[in-house]
C-alpha positions as CSV (number, residue, x, y, z in Angstrom):
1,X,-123.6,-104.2,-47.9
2,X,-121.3,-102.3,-50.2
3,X,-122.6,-98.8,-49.4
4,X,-121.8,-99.4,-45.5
5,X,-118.7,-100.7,-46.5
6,X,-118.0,-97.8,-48.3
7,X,-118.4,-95.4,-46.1
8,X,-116.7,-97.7,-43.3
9,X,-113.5,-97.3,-45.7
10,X,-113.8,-93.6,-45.9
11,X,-114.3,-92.8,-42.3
12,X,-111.0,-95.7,-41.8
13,X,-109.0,-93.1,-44.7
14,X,-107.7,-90.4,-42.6
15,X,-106.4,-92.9,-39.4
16,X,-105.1,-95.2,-42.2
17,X,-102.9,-92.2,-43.9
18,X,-102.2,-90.6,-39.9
19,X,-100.7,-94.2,-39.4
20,X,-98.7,-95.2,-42.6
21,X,-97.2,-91.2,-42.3
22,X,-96.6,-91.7,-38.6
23,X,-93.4,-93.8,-38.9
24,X,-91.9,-91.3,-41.6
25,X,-92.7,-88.8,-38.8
26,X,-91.0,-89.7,-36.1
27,X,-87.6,-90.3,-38.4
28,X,-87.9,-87.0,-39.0
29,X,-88.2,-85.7,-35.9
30,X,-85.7,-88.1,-34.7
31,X,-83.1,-86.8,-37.5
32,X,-84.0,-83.0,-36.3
33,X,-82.8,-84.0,-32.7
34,X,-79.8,-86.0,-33.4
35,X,-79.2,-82.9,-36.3
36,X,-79.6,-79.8,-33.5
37,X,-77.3,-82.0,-30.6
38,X,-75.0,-82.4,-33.1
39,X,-74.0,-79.2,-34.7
40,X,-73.1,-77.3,-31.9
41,X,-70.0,-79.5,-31.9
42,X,-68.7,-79.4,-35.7
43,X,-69.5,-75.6,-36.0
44,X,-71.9,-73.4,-38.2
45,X,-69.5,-74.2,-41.0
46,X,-69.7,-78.1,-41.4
47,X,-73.0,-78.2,-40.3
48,X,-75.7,-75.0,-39.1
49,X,-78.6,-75.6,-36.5
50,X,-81.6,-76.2,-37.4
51,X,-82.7,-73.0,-36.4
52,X,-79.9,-71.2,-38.2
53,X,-80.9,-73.2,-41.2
54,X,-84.9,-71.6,-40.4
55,X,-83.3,-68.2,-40.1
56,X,-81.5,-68.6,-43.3
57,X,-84.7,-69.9,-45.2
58,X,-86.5,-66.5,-44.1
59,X,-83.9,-64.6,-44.7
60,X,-84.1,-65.9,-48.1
61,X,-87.7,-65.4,-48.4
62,X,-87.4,-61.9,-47.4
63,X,-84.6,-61.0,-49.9
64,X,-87.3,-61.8,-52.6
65,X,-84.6,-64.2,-54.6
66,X,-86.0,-67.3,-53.9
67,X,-89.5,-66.9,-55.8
68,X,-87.9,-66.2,-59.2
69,X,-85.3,-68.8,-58.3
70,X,-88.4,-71.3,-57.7
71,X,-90.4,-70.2,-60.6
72,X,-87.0,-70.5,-62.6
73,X,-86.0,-73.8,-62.1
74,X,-89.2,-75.5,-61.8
75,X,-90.0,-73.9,-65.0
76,X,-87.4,-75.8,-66.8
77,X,-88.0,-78.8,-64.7
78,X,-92.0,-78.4,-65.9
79,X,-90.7,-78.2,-69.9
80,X,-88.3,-80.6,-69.9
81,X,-90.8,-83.1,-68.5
82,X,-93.4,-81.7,-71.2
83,X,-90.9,-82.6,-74.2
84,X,-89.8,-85.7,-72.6
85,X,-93.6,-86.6,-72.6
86,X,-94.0,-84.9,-76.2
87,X,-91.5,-87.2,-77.5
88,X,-91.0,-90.3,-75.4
89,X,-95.2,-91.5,-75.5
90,X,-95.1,-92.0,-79.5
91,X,-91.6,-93.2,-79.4
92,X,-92.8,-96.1,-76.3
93,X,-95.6,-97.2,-78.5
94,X,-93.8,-97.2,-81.7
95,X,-91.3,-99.3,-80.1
96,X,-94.4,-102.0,-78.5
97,X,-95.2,-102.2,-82.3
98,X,-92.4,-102.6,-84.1
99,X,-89.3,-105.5,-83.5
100,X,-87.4,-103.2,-86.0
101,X,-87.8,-100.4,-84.2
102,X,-87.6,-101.3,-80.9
103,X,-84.4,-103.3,-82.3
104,X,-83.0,-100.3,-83.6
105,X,-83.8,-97.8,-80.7
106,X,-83.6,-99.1,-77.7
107,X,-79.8,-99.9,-77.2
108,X,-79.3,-96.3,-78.3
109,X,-81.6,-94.9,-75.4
110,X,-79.3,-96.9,-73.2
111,X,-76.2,-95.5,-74.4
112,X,-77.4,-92.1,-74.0
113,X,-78.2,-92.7,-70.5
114,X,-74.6,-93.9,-69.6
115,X,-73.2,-90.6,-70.2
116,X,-73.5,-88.5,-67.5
117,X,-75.8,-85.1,-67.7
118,X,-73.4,-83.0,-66.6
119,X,-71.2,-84.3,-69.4
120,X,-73.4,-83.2,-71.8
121,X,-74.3,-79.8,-70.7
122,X,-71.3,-78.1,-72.5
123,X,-72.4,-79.6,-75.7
124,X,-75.4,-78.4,-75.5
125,X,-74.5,-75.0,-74.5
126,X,-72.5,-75.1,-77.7
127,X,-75.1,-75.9,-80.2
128,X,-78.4,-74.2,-78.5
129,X,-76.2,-71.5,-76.2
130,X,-77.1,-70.3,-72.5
131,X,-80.9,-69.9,-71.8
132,X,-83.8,-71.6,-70.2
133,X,-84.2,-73.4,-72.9
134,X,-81.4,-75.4,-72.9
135,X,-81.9,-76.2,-69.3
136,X,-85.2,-77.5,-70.1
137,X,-83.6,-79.6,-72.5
138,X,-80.6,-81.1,-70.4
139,X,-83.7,-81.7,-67.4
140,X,-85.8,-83.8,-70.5
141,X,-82.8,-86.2,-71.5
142,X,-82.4,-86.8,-67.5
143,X,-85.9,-88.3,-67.8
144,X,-86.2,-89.4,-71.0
145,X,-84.9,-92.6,-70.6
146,X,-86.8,-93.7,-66.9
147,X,-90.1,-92.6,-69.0
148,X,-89.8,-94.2,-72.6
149,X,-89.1,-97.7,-70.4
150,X,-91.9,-97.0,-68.1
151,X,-94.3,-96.2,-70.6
152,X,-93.2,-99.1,-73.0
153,X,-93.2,-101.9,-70.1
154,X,-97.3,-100.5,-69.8
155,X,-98.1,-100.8,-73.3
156,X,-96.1,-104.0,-73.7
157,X,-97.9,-105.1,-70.6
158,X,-101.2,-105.4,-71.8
159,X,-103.5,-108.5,-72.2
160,X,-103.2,-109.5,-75.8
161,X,-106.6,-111.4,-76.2
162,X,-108.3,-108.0,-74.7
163,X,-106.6,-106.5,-77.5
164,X,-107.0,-108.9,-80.2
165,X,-111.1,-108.9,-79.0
166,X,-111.4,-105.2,-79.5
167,X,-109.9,-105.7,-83.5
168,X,-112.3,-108.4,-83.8
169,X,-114.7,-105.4,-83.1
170,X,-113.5,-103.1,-86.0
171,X,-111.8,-101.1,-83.3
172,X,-109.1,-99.6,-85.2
173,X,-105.1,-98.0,-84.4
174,X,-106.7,-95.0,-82.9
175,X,-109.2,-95.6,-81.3
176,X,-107.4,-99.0,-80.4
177,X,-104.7,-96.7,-78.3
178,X,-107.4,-94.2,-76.9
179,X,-109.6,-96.5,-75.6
180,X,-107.7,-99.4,-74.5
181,X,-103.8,-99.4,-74.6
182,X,-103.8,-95.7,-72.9
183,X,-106.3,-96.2,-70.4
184,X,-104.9,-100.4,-69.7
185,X,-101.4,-98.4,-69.4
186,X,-102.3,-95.6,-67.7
187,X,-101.0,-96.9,-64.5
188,X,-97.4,-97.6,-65.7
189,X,-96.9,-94.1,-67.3
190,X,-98.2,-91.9,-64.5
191,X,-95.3,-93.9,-62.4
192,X,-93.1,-92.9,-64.9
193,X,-94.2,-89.6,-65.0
194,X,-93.8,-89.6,-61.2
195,X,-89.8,-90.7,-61.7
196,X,-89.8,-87.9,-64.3
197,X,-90.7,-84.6,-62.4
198,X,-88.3,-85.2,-59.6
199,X,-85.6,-85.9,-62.2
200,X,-86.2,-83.2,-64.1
201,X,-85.6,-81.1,-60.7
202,X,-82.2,-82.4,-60.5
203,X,-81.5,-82.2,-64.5
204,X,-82.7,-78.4,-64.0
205,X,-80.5,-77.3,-61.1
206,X,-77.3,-79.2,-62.8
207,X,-78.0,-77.5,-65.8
208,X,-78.0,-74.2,-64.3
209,X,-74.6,-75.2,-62.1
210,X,-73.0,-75.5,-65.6
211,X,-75.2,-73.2,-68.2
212,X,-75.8,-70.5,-65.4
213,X,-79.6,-68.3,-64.9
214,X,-81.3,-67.3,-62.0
215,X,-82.7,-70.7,-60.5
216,X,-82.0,-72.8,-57.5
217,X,-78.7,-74.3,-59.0
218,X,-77.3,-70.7,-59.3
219,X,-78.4,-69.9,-55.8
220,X,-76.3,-72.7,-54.4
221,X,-73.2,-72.1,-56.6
222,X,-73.5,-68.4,-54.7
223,X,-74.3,-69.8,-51.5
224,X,-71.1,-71.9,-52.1
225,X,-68.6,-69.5,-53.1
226,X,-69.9,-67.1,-49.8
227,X,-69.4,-70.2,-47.5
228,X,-72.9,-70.0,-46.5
229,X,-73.5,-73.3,-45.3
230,X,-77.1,-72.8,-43.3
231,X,-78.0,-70.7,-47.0
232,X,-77.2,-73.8,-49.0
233,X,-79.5,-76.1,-46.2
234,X,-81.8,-73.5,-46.5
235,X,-82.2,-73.9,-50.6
236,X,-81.8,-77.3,-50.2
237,X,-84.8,-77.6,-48.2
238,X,-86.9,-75.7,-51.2
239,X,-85.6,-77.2,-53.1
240,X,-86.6,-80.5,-51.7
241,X,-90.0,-79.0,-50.9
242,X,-90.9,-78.5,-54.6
243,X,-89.6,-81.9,-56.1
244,X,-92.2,-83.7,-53.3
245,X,-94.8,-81.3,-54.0
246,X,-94.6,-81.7,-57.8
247,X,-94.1,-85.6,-56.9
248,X,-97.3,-84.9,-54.9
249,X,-99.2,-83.7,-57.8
250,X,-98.6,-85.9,-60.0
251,X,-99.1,-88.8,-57.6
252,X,-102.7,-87.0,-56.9
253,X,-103.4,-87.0,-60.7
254,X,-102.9,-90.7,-61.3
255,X,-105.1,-91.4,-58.4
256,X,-107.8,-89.6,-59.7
257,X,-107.2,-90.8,-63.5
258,X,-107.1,-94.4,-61.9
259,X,-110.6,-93.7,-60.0
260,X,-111.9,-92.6,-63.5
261,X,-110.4,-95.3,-65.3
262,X,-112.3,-97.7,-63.2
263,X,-115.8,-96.3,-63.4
């Protein structure tokens, strides 16, 4: 009985995903109409067709800019992301296990999040300079915050007699967090790393509006300063495209560390 069931739930997979995207679909196409009956009458300035806004995005592509501009800004997306990680998984579980710290720590993180990136970009120009790197940075303090809370509701989330069992069995800090609190709060941090890439999109192209380089954000600020309104759809798109695909990924990694974490 469970292996026909099985495969009845994997023939049902692909109508059951046609279906739930079906909905999503039809907005869209919806939004295209209204969008292509609509901009004839505020003008290519206010708002391009949607094929002006195709022609723009191969026009784009052709130039050869938008590559590096991808490669640029999802660069610093990916390393801000990685140091947030780096920094924020240790500083989650330190603040699960300690009152003090948590005590100490945790109205700070909020503080910091009440300031407003873009606020903080000249700062950090000042003590790290213009670069990538400081990009990366500004994109990992977007993030930070969304992640050390996701990651610490997980690990402060788990069953406390599961945990208190596997001391009873000599298991000790270590292996205690690799073979139970990680795995147990696995779920939780892969949604936080979900929040986290497509917020380090936006914390990259804001840092390059103020710190300047050769990504997305800089693209736009050109695009602006032309008047090139179906170019700045145009990037828009991309970049839309790559925050969903990145999104996309990581959605497909927790799926498949979920599937292992059950075996």
């Amino acid at each position: 009985m469970a292996g026909r069931r099985t495969r009845t739930d994997t023939r049902g997979g692909a109508p059951a995903v046609v279906s739930a995207a079906l909905p999503a679909v039809l907005l869209a196409v919806a939004v295209v109409v209204a969008w292509a009956l609509t901009a004839p009458a505020l003008g290519p300035t206010l708002l391009p067709t949607p094929s002006a806004v195709v022609t723009a995005l191969g026009e784009l592509a052709a130039t050869g800019d938008l590559w590096p501009a991808i490669a640029a800004t999802g660069g610093a997306a990916a390393r801000g992301v990685v140091l947030a990680v780096v920094v924020g998984l240790p500083l989650a579980w330190v603040i699960v296990h300690s009152r003090r710290t948590a005590a100490a720590v945790e109205p700070w993180i909020v503080v910091s999040q009440a300031v407003p990136a873009i606020a903080i970009a000249p700062l950090l120009v000042l003590w790290f300079g213009y670069g990538t790197g400081t990009t990366a940075l500004l994109a990992a303090l977007l993030v930070f915050f969304p992640f050390v809370i996701a990651s610490s509701l997980g690990l402060r989330g788990l069953d406390r007699e599961v945990l208190a069992a596997a001391r009873v069995d000599g298991a000790g800090t270590v292996r205690l967090l690799r073979h139970i609190e990680l795995p147990l709060a696995l779920p939780q941090i892969l949604a936080g790393l979900r929040a986290a890439v497509a917020l380090a999109m936006t914390g990259a192209v804001v840092g390059e509006f103020v710190i300047g380089g050769t990504g997305l954000g800089q693209l736009l600020v050109a695009q602006r300063d032309r008047a090139d309104t179906a170019g700045l759809f145009a990037t828009l798109v991309v970049l839309a495209a790559v925050s969903t695909t990145a999104y996309l990924l990581v959605r497909l990694l927790e799926t498949r560390a979920l599937a292992m974490t059950e075996r």
